[in-house]
C-alpha positions, 0 to 999 in steps of 0.5 A: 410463650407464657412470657412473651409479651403478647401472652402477658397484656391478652392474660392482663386484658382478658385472663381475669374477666375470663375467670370470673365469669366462668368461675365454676364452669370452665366450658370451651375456654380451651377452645377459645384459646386455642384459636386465639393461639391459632392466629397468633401463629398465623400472624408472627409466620405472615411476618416472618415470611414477608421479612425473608422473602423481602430479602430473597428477592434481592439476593436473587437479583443480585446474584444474576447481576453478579454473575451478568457482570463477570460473563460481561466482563469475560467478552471484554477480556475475550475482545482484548486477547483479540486485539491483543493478537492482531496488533502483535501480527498473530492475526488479521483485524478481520477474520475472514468468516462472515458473520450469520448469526443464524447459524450455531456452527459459528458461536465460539468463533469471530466473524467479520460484518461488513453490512453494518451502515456504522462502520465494519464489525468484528464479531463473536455470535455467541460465546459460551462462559465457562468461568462464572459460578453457579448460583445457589438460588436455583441450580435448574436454572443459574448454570454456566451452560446457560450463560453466554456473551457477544463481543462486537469490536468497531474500530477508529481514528479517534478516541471514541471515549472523547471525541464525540464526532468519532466515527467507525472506520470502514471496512476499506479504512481497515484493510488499508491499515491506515488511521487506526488507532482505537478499537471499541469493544462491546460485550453483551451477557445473556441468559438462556439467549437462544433457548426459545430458538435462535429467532427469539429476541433476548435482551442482554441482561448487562453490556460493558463497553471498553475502549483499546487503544493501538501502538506504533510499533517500535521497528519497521520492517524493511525490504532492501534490494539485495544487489550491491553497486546500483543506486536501486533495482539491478539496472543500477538506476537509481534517478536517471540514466543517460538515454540508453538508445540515442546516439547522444552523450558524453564525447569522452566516454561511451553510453555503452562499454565494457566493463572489466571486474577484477578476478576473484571479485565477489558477485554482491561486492562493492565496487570501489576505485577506478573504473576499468573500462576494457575498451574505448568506443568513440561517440561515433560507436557508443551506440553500437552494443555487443554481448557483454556491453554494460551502461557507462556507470558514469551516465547513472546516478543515485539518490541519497538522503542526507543525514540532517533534517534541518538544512537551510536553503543555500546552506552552501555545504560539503558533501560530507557535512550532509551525509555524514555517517558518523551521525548518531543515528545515520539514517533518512529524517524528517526534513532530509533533503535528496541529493544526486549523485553520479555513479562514477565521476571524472577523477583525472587523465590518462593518454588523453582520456578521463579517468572514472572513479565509483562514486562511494555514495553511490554503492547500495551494498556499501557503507552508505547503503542505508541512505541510497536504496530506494523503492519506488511503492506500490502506492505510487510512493518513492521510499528509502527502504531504511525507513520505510514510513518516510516518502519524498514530499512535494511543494503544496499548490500554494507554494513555489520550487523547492528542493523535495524532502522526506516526510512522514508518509501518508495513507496509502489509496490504489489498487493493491491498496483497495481491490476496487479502486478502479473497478468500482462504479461509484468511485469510492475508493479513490473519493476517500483518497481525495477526502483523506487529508492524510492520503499520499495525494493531498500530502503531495506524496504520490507520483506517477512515471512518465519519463520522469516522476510526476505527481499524482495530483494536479490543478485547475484553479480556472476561476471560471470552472472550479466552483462547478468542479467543486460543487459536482464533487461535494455532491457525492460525499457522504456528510462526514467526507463533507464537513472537512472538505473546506481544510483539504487542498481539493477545495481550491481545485486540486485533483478535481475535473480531470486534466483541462484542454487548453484551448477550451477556455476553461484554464490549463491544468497545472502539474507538478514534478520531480528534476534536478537542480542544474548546478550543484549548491543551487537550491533556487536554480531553474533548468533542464536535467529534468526527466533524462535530459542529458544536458543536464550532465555538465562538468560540475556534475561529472566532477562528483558534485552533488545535485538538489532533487528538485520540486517543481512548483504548479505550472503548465507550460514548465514540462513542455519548456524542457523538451519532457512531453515531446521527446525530442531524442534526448529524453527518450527512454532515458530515465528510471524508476528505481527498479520499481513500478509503483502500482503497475502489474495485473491490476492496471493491466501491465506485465512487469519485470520483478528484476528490472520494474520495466513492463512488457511493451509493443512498437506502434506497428506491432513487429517488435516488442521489448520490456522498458520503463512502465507508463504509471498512472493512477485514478484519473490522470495518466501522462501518457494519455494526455501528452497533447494536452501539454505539448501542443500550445493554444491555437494550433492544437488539432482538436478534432482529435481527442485525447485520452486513454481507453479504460476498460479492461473487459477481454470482450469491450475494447471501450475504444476511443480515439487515442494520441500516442507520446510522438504528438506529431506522428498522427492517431496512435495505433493502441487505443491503450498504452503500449504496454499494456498487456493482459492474460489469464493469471493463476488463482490457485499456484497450480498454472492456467493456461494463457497467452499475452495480448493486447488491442490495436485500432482506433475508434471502435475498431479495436482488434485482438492482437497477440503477442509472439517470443523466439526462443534465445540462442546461444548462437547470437541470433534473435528475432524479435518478438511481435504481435500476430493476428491469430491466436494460434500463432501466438505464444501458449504459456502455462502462468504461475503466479506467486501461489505456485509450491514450486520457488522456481515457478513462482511468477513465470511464465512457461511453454510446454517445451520448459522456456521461460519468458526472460528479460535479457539485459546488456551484460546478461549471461546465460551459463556463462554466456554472453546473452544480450541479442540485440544491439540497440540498448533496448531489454530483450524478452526472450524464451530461455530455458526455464529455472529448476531445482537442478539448474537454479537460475542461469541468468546473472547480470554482469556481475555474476548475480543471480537475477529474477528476469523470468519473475512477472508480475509476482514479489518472489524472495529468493532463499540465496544471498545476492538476486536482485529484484525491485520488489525482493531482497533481504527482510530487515527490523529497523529500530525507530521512534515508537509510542506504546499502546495501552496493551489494556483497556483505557476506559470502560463503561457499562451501558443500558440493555440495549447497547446504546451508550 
């Protein structure tokens, strides 16, 4: 210490003076330099704290930080493995647990927030940290077990990181799968968070923010109708099929006949060749069926998709120009124009009598197969099953006739898209539809069924009343729904104020619809052989011509020109669906065929009751509801009689009003509903519940409960009809499964306690090897027929020897053998198409004040 500065300038200051004066006597020099000592201790320890706790503090705080940021940093990571699993289809984008942040059970675990006002949350609580280190600066506190993080993820259709409007997507925009694009990923570090109790509010100590954007994947998973030689569903109808109950057709061929299949001819092989015709009806009789009659493929069609995206109008080609299979990629495009096509066309003469061909394009098993099978959506969308993200697009409000095309499909709106679509009061589901611009309805890609394909929108552009339909729509959205109204087709009127009566003044409503061009390479031509009228079928089109599928422009007096509202003996029942009923089923009260897409219907009068093309609506236009509105013209329209259909869909509130049925001129109908409308108890578990089928008969409040009744079919020929009954008692008990039952067999049926299934029966049906077809009109018999079990597999075939799903109801069934038909089953496929990658990371993160606002 001696030589330390401070001890030299003391000893050169005060040493010597201190000497002399005590120079002989040396009394309490000790002390006093002990207590100089004493302080200078004090002062150099006073320093060398402040020094080092000036570097702790830091340090500590740098540590907590540190770990902070790798707990944070771990729910990033967290979130992403999430998202990663989800988007490799590993698991749902929401979870299915609700979130309660009161409950401990739940940490650990994502959950679902569905209150949130900004948007549907996924949430993971409280998750413990495992990875980060333990902190040297205070072992009783900085451990692991007292780290934990929170994750949220919000998803959008816009790039949250540089779109500044982006806002999170709903819960209904989630489950719809539509526009998501990106998810955002919030992680939270705290310390200690819940160790006062989970009431006490903690702020995090650091919160990371991260964007993950989504790809489109590279495959698209098809359903294709696994019966060859259809053109679509088993009844082989693939546009438009001859009226199969009218008398009318082709004077050389019948509408009905038998069709003779060579020995040793596999069941789901295709038909090529001459058509063998084992006998000769004349027109007189063609209307007369028996057992094994099957429909004239000469009075069907298909529709196929050419194979260029680019043709012109009137480019004037040949059939194998357009559908060409040697393509490079022979598939549907954008841009593909839709022909049809007979199933079988005149190929020359014998003994006085045309000669039938099967028309190649037309075989949905053969070579052509992956231009020619259709489904028609349960979003009210008609798809070709090879690519199933292409759906045929109409002419916009703006725009005249035109030939329809493929285009890529829109989002999907309805109820098997949102549960609530039609139940929910305030309408939201079907007020985003109109607000999407990418919906199926404003991409004129959505069309509902009335004898033909009409489209799901419609217009009043009545100078007089648009504004007022307008303003009364912009008064329920919300300001997003608002801000890009003014670029949607519903700002000039479109699917806005529901369908106009004509004679009020207020303007016709205009509509838009799906026909075929009458004369092959026309693309401009006008005429008939919309929906079934069999005019259409003239030689050009019997010889093996091709014809446009056709998009109407927006009018209200084309349908009503061509004889398709009123039904006047040709269009009758004469066209299909593709075997598909777009969103009819349970939830718009109708019971369909899985194998033929026709719907369970009544007779006005009740006493008879057969399954045909469903009636297809959505939202708030259904044809079959408005019928008058376009037959009937300005002033002789009866408008002491309302239109319209009853909606409810309560057992106990009929909600009757006074409704027209489709023969306009036949007086008030006898349903209040539609005819085929059919309700029941469905099975919510797979276990069966006990039901019987009914519906509402009456008019104007009156309505009454009538109940449907089966005969059982009979190897013997005879048939009674089914028909409705007052008496529930009288009615027809079931036991329903729905698609949830373990047993295959019981998946989607409909069975009595004596083991008989409810069973469409179609000509040229057999049932163990029998003829089954009962009746002799044409129509498709419902029958009770021995239910199928594991002993007995399904003894119903069509007349190819196919196994068939005609005791299937309202459930999407997959057989696990080769060959059953159906509209909604078949074989599963991956079809490779164009694909951008998603960024499997994230691409952009930021950290963000403590409480969590960017």
């Amino acid at each position: 210490m001696k030589q330390s500065w401070l001890w030299k300038h003391v000893e050169s200051q005060v040493g010597d003076r201190v000497r002399r004066m005590m120079r002989g006597n040396e009394t309490g020099v000790a002390m006093l330099m002990a207590l100089i000592f004493v302080v200078i201790l004090i002062v150099t320890t006073t320093l060398v704290a402040s020094v080092l706790i000036a570097q702790f503090a830091p340090y500590r705080r740098n540590t907590q930080n540190a770990q902070a940021a790798v707990v944070a940093e771990n729910g990033l990571q967290s979130g992403l493995s999430y998202l990663r699993e989800a988007e490799a289809g590993a698991s749902s984008l929401l979870p299915s647990t609700t979130t309660d942040t009161t409950k401990a059970s739940l940490d650990d675990e994502y959950t679902v927030d569905t209150t949130s006002s900004s948007g549907v949350q996924v949430v993971l609580n409280n998750a413990s940290d495992t990875t980060s280190t333990t902190s040297t600066a205070s072992t009783a506190d900085y451990t692991t077990r007292n780290w934990t993080y929170g994750v949220t993820i919000q998803f959008y259709k816009d790039n949250p990181a540089t779109t500044a409007s982006a806002a999170p997507l709903t819960e209904a925009q989630v489950r719809s799968g539509g526009d998501i694009n990106y998810a955002a990923v919030t992680s939270r570090a705290y310390f200690d968070r819940y160790g006062s109790g989970r009431t006490t509010t903690v702020k995090p100590i650091r919160v990371m923010w991260a964007v993950y954007q989504f790809g489109v994947s590279t495959t698209t998973t098809v359903t294709t109708p696994s019966v060859s030689g259809g053109g679509g569903g088993r009844l082989g109808m693939g546009f438009y099929a001859a009226a199969p109950f009218s008398t009318f057709g082709r004077e050389t061929q019948p509408i009905w006949g038998n069709v003779a299949i060579s020995s040793g001819t596999a069941a789901d092989a295709v038909l090529s060749g001459e058509v063998a015709f084992s006998n000769a009806a004349n027109e007189s009789a063609s209307h007369e069926l028996n057992g094994s009659s099957v429909m004239n493929p000469a009075n069907q069609t298909c529709m196929v998709a050419t194979t260029r995206g680019d043709l012109s109008l009137n480019d004037n080609l040949s059939l194998n120009d357009i559908v060409n299979l040697s393509d490079p990629d022979p598939l549907p495009k954008e841009g593909s124009i839709l022909l049809i096509l007979p199933q079988a066309y005149v190929s020359g003469a014998r003994d006085g009598k045309d000669v039938y061909t099967y028309t190649e394009q037309c075989q949905s098993g053969g070579a052509y197969k992956n231009l020619n099978n259709w489904v028609y959506w349960k979003d009210d969308s008609i798809r070709p099953t090879s690519r199933l993200d292409l759906c045929v697009t109409g002419v916009d409000i703006t725009s005249s006739k035109m030939p329809a095309r493929l285009e890529k499909c829109g989002n999907s709106y309805g109820p098997n898209n949102q549960s609530d679509y039609y139940t929910d009061p305030d309408h939201k589901a079907q007020i985003a539809e109109k607000t999407d611009p990418k919906s199926l309805l404003n991409k004129y890609q959505k069309w509902v069924f009335y004898n033909g394909f009409i489209n799901a929108g419609y217009l009043n552009d009545n100078v007089k009343k648009k504004s007022d339909y307008i303003s009364q729509f912009k008064s329920k959205l919300t300001a997003d729904q608002l801000s890009s109204f003014d670029s949607l087709p519903e700002a000039s009127g479109y699917s806005l104020g529901g369908i106009q009566d004509s004679q009020s003044g207020d303007g016709d409503t205009k509509v838009q619809y799906l026909y075929l061009s009458n004369a092959n390479n026309k693309l401009y031509a006008d005429g008939g052989f919309s929906g079934g009228n069999i005019s259409g079928f003239n030689p050009s089109f019997a010889s093996g011509s091709y014809h446009y599928l056709m998009s109407s422009g927006w009018g209200h007096n084309d349908l009503t020109g061509t004889g398709w509202w009123d039904n006047g003996g040709a269009t009758e029942d004469a066209t299909a669906s593709f075997g598909q009923a777009g969103e009819s089923g349970r939830a718009t009260n109708q019971l369909v065929s899985e194998t033929s897409g026709y719907c369970l219907m009544a007779t006005n009068d009740g006493k008879d009751a057969y399954s045909d093309t469903c009636y297809v609506g959505t939202g708030d236009w259904n044809p079959y509801c408005y019928v008058s509105e376009f037959v009937n013209k300005v002033g002789d329209k009866d408008t002491s009689r309302a239109t319209g259909c009853a909606t409810s869909v309560s057992e106990t509130d009929a909600n009757i009003g006074t409704a027209r049925n489709r023969h306009n001129n036949h007086g008030l109908d006898a349903f209040p509903w539609k005819n085929d409308v059919v309700q029941y108890n469905e099975d919510p578990d797979g276990n069966g519940v006990s039901t019987t089928l009914w519906t509402w008969v009456g008019n104007n409040g009156s309505a009454v409960k009538k109940y449907y009744q089966f005969s059982e079919w009979s190897s013997s020929g005879s048939f009674t009809a089914p028909k409705l009954v007052d008496s529930e008692a009288a009615a027809t008990h079931f036991t329903r499964y729905s698609s949830k039952a373990s047993d295959q067999y019981k998946k989607g049926t409909l069975q009595t306690a004596s083991d008989k299934c409810l069973t469409e029966i179609y000509p040229g049906d057999t049932i163990n090897g029998t003829a089954a077809y009962p009746r002799k009109d044409g129509r498709t018999a419902v029958a009770l027929v021995p239910c199928a079990t594991a002993g007995t597999d399904y003894i119903v075939k069509d007349y190819r020897g196919r196994a068939i799903k005609s005791q299937i109801w309202n459930a999407d069934v997959a057989f696990s053998s080769s060959g059953p038909s159906g509209g909604s089953g078949g074989t599963t496929t991956v079809v490779p198409g164009p694909s951008t990658a998603g960024s499997n990371g994230f691409i952009f993160t930021r950290e963000l004040t403590r409480d969590g606002s960017i």
